[in-house]
N, C-alpha and C positions, 0 to 999 in steps of 0.2 A: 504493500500500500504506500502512495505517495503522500509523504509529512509534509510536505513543506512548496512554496512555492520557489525556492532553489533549484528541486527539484523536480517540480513537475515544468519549468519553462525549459530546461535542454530534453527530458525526457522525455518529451511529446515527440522528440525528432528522432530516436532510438524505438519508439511505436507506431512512430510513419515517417519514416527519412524523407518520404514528396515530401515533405512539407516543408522542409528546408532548403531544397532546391527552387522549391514555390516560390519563398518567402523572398530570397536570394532575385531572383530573376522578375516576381510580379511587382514587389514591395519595394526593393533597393535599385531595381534594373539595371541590373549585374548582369553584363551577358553569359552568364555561368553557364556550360555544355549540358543538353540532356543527356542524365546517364543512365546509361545501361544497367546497373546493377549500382546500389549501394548496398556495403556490409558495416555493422558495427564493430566496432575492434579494440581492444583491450585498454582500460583508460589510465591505467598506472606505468607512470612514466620517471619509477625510481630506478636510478641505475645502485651498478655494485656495493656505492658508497653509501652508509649509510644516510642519503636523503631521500625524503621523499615526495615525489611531487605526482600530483594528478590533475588533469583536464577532465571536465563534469562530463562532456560526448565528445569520442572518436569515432567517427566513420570515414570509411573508404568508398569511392566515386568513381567508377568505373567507364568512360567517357570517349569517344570518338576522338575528342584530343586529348587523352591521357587519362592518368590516373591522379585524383587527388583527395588529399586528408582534408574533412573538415572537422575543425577544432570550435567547437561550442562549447561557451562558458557563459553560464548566468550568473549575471552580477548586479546585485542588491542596490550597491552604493557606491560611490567611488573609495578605491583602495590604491594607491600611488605604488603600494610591493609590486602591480600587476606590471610597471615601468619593465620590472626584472623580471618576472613570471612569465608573462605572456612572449618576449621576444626568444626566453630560453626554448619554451616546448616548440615552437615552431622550426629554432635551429635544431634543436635533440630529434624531432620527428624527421626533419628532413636528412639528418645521418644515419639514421636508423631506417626509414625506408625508402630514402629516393624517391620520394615525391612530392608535389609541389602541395605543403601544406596554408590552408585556408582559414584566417581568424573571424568567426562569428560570435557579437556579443550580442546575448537577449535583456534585456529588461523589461521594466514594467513604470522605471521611473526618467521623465524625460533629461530631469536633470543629472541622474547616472547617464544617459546616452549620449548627452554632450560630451561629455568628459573622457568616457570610453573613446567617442571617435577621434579623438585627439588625436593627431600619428605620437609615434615614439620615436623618436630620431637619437641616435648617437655618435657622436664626431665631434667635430668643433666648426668653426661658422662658415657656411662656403662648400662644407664636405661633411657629408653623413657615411659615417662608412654601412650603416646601417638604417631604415625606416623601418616599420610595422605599423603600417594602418588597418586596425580593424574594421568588419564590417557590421555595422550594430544593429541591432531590431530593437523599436521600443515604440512606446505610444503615439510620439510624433510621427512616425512612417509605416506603422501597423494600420489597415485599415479597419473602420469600426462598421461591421455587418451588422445591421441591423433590418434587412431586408434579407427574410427566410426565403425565397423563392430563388434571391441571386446565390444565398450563401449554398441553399441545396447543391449548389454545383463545384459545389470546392468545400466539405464539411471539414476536412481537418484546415484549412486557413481559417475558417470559421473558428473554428474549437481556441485556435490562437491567435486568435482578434480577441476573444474572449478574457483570454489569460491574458493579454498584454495590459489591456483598457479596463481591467477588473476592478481600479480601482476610481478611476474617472466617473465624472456625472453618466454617460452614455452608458453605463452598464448593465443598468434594467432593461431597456430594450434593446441590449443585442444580449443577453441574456434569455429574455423569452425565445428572441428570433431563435436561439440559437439550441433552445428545446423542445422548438418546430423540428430543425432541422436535424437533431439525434434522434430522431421517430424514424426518420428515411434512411437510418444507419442500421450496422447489424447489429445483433444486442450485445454483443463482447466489446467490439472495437464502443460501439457507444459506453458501456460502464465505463472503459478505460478512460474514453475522451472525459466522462462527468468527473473520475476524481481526479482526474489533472486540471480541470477548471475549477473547482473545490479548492481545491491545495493554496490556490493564485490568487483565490477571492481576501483578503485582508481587512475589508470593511465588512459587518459585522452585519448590518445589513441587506449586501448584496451577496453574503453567504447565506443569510438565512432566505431570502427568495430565490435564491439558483436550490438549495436542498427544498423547498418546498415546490417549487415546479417538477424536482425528479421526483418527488413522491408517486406524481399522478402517473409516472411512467413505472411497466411492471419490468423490464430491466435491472433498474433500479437495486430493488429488494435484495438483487445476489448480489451487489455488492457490499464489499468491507466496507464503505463508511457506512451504510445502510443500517449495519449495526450500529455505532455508533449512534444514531441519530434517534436510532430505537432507545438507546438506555440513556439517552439526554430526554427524550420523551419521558418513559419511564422516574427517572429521578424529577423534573419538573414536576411530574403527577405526585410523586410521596411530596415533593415541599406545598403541593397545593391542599391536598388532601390535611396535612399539618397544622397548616394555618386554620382551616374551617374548623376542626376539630379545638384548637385554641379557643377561637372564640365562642364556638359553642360552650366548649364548658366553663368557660366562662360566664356567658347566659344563662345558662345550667345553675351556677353558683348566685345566679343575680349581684353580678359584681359590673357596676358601671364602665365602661369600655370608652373613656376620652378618645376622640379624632386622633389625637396626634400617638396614642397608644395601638389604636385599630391601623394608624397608617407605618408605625415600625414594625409590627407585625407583619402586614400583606406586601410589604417592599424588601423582608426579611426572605434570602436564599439559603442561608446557611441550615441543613437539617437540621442537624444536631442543635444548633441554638434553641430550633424550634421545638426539638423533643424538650428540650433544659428548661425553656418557659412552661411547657404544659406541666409540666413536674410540680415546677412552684407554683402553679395555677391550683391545683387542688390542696393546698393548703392556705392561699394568697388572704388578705384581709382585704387588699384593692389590688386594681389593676399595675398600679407601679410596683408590688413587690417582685413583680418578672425581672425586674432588672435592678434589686439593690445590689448584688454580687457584681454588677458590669461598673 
């Protein structure tokens, strides 16, 4: 299962590689070669010594002009180490397999994507012995689908318009759009696509309506977060069922229940607090002894 949206923005291209050939060529229009075959290939890139170093996706490109590594790495926020990271894997890759390796950064934030596309130059003024310009994906050049009928025709660019802009105003309605168009997918690849959009959503309420639109999908159900969402149901129900029981017996006791006492109650999530007040509740003289112990 995908934790994190780290992980779910390169890993969406390890469960459909078009996609980043897509993205390369419709998004950045990058005359990038159509290939014939991509493979994914090993992403740990420590040598002998002990250091270790990894890129988040490796895949290989198999192409009419050639063969080439694209190197994907999702990046959160700007990190200046990447100065020295990112130019080493690209030299390490290209001694190790002779092939012409390719820098893609994904985000989600537009202000990481300036920063990424920065080139990396090393020399002094006049002479670079060295550039590395990444090629970045993020909100400002991600398109935002919100029109299920165009997006039916390219669902996994869809799936990652999704995750890019997940956190932007426009994400409810490419959010719906875009669980129109997991209906017209098969129900595997679609569960995979809903918790790699999951993982991405970071606002609090454009994660809770993308999990209640897949409700209504019966896909859904077999997947892992599915559970999840069950025993987040589940525990929401004991904190509600808690609180009625509180005040009932309270009522029960004919013990007067002040606004601002009935309102720490029903705003209260902590279980256990609520089992601690029913406790003192059946001994209580008023409503405040629930809380001379806090």
């Amino acid at each position: 299962m995908v934790g994190s949206s780290h992980e779910a923005l390169h890993r969406i291209f390890q469960k459909d590689p078009a996609v980043l050939t897509k993205a390369l060529q419709r998004v950045l229009h990058v005359p990038f070669p159509e290939p014939r075959e991509i493979v994914a290939m090993n992403v740990d890139l420590t040598e002998i010594e002990p250091v270790e170093r990894r890129v988040d996706t490796l895949m290989r490109a198999e192409t009419d002009e050639g063969t080439y590594l694209l190197v994907v790495e999702s990046q959160g926020k700007a990190d200046d180490r990447k100065r020295g990271s990112w130019p080493y894997y690209l030299a390490y890759l290209y001694e190790k397999y002779r092939c012409e390796p390719v820098l893609i950064v994904v985000t989600q934030s537009s202000t990481t994507a300036k920063w990424a596309s920065r080139p990396i130059r090393f020399g002094f003024r006049g002479w670079h012995s060295m550039t590395v310009r990444p090629l970045v994906l993020g909100p400002d050049n991600v398109p935002m689908i919100t029109d299920e009928h165009w997006g039916e025709q390219d669902p996994s660019l869809s799936v990652f318009s999704a995750m890019t802009h997940g956190r932007g105003p426009q994400a409810p309605a490419i959010l719906e759009s875009l669980a129109a168009i997991l209906k017209t997918v098969d129900p595997d690849t679609a569960s995979a696509y809903a918790q790699f959009v999951d993982s991405c959503l970071t606002d609090s309420q454009a994660k809770q309506m993308w999990r209640d639109l897949m409700k209504t999908v019966q896909y859904f159900w077999r997947h892992p977060l599915a559970e999840q969402v069950r025993e987040e149901g589940r525990v929401e129900g004991r904190i509600e069922t808690s609180r009625a029981m509180l005040l009932r017996l309270l009522e029960w006791r004919h013990i007067p229940v002040p606004t601002t006492v009935r309102a720490r109650i029903e705003s209260c999530t902590d279980l256990s607090q609520l089992e601690a007040w029913a406790e003192r509740a059946v001994h209580a003289a008023d409503a405040d002894e629930l809380f001379t112990d806090e």
